[in-house]
C-alpha positions in Angstrom: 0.0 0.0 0.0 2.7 2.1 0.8 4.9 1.2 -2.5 1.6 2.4 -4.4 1.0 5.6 -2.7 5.1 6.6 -3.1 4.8 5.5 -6.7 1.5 7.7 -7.2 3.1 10.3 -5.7 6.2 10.1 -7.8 4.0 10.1 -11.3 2.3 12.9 -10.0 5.4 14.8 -8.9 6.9 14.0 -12.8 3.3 15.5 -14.0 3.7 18.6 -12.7 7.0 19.2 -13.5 5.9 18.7 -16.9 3.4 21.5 -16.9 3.6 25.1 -17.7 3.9 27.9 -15.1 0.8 29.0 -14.4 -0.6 24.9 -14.1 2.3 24.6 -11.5 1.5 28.1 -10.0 -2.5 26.6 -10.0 -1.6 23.5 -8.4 0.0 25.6 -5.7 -3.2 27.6 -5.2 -5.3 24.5 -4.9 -3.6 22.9 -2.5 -3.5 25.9 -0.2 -7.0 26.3 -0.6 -7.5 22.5 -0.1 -5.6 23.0 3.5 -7.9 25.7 3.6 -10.9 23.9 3.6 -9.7 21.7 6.2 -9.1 24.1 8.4 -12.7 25.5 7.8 -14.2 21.7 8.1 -12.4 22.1 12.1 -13.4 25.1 13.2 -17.0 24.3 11.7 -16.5 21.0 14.0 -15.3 23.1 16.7 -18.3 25.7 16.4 -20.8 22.4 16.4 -19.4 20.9 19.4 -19.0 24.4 21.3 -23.2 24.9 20.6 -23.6 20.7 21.9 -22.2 21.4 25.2 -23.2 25.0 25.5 -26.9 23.6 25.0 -28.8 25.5 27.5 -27.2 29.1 26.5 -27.5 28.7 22.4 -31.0 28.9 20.6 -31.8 24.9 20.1 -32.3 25.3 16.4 -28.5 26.3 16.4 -27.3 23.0 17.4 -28.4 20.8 14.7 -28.0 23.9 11.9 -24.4 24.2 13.5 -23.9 20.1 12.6 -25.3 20.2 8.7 -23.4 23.0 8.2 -20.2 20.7 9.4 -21.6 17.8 7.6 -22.0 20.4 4.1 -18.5 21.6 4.7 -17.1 18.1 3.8 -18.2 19.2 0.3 -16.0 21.6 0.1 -13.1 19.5 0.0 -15.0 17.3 -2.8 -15.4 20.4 -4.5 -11.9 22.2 -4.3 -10.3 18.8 -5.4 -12.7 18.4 -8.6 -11.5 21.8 -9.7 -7.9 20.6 -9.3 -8.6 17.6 -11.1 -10.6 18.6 -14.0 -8.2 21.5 -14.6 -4.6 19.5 -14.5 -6.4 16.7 -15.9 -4.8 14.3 -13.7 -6.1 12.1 -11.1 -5.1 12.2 -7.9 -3.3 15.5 -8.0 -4.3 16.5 -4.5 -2.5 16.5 -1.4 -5.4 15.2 0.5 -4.8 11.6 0.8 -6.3 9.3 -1.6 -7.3 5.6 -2.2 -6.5 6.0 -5.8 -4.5 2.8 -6.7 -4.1 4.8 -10.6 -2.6 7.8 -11.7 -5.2 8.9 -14.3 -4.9 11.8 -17.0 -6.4 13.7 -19.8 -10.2 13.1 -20.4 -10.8 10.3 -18.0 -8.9 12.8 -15.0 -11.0 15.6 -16.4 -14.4 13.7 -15.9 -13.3 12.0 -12.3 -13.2 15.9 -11.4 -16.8 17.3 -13.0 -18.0 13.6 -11.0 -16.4 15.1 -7.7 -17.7 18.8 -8.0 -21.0 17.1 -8.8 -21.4 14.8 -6.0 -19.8 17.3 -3.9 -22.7 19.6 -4.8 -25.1 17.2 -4.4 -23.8 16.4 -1.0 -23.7 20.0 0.2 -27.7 20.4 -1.4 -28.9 17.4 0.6 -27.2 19.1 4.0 -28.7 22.3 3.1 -32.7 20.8 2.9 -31.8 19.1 5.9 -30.7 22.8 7.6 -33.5 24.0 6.0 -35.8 21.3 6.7 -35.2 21.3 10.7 -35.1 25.2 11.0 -38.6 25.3 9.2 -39.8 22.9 11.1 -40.8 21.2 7.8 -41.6 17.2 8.4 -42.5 16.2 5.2 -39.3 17.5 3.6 -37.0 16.1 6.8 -38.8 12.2 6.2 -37.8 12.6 2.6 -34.7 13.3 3.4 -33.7 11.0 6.3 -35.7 7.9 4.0 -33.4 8.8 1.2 -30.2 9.0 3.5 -31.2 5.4 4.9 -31.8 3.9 1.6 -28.2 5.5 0.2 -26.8 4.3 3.6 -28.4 0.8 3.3 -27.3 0.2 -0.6 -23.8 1.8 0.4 -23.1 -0.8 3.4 -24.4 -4.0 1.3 -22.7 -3.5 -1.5 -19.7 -2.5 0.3 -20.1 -5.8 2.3 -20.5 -7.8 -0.9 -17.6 -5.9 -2.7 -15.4 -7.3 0.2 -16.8 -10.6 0.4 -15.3 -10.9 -3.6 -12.2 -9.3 -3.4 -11.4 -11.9 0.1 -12.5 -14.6 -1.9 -11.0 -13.7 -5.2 -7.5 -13.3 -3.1 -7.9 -16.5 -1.3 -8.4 -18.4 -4.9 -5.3 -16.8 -6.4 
């Protein structure tokens, strides 16, 4: 695992160096901003924790609007790193750590970045209605919601389960 994220970081290393300045000067940006984000995804942690244990001297409606907005920051980070993506056109190019077993470019790194803005959107829109949802005090919309999250939730840990249960047994039988 180790060998694969030196030798990722390597061909991304030689990627860089092989663009022009302002791509090099971009990638700096990015990942700044990237560190950025993090920093904004703790203090938003920070600020949601303080309102938790400061419950009887914060409005309750503050609490859980202080958590989605923690939760919708993650987004950010999905966000930030499609931009870097799509415009290097390489895959991963962030400093954020990564699963990535590949180094990708061109097209394909370009449409694993539009994917990550997208879902990173997507993600920061549900967190929103659910803000939006609990400080209207609007049921309906909040049921959708948390039915939608358990069925994303209930797909996500099957298939993760079965995914597993393949790659074990595809190991053990080579």
């Amino acid at each position: 695992m180790r060998e694969t994220r030196n030798e990722l970081k390597s061909e991304t290393d030689r990627y860089i160096d092989g663009l022009p300045g302002s791509h090099k000067a971009f990638h700096k940006v990015m990942n700044y901003l990237e560190v950025l984000g993090m920093g904004i995804i703790v203090i938003a942690f920070l600020f949601a924790l303080y309102f938790s244990v400061a419950w009887k001297t914060v409005n309750p409606v503050s609490i859980p609007l202080a958590w989605f907005t923690f939760a919708a920051c993650g987004s950010l980070l999905f966000i930030l790193n499609g931009v870097h993506t799509a415009v290097l056109g390489a895959f991963p190019i962030s400093i954020l750590p990564s699963k990535a077993s590949k180094f990708v470019t061109g097209v394909k790194a370009m449409w694993i970045g539009v994917g990550l803005i997208m879902g990173g959107l997507s993600y920061a829109a549900f967190w929103v209605m659910m803000a939006y949802g609990t400080v209207a005090a609007n049921d309906e919309l909040l049921r959708l919601l948390i039915s939608l999250l358990g069925i994303a939730l209930g797909f996500g840990i099957a298939i993760s389960i079965v995914l597993k249960m393949v790659s074990t047994t595809l190991k053990k039988l080579s």
